[in-house]
N, C-alpha and C positions, 0 to 999 in steps of 0.2 A: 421144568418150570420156566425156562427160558421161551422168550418168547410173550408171558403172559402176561406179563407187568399191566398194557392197559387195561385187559379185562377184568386185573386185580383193581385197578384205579377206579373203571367207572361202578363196580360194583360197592365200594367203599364211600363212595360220594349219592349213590342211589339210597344205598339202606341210611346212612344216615340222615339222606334231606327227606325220605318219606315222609321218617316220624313228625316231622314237624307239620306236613304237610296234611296228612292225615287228622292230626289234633294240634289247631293251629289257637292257642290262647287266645281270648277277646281281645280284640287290639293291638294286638300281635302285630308289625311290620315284616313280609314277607321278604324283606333284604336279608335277613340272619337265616335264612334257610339252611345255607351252605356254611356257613361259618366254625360249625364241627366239625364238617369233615375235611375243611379245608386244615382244619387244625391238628387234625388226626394224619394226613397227608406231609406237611411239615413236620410232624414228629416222626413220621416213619423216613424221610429225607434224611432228619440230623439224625437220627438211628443210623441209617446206610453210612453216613460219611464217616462218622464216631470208628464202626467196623470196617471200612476199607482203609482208616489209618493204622487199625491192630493190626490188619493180615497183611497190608503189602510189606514187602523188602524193607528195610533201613540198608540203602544203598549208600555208602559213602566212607 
């Protein structure tokens, strides 16, 4: 899996801004498109760093 990170990225950010895009509520402003998945994207970030504090070394 190395390697795939951004095909994992823009597929997370596609599927989530479809929906909106596809069935866009009356009135709706098209700036919150992305706002899911940008926030799904930050929670898988502080996921990673959470776990590369479990697994690395306590060197000291």
């Amino acid at each position: 899996m190395l390697g795939q990170e951004p095909v994992i990225v823009q597929v997370i950010i596609t599927e989530l801004s479809n929906r909106p895009k596809a069935t866009p509520r009356p009135g709706a402003d098209r700036i919150h498109i992305y706002d899911t998945g940008l926030q799904v994207l930050a929670a898988l970030l502080a996921v990673g760093f959470v776990l590369t504090l479990l697994v690395r070394p306590n060197i000291g």
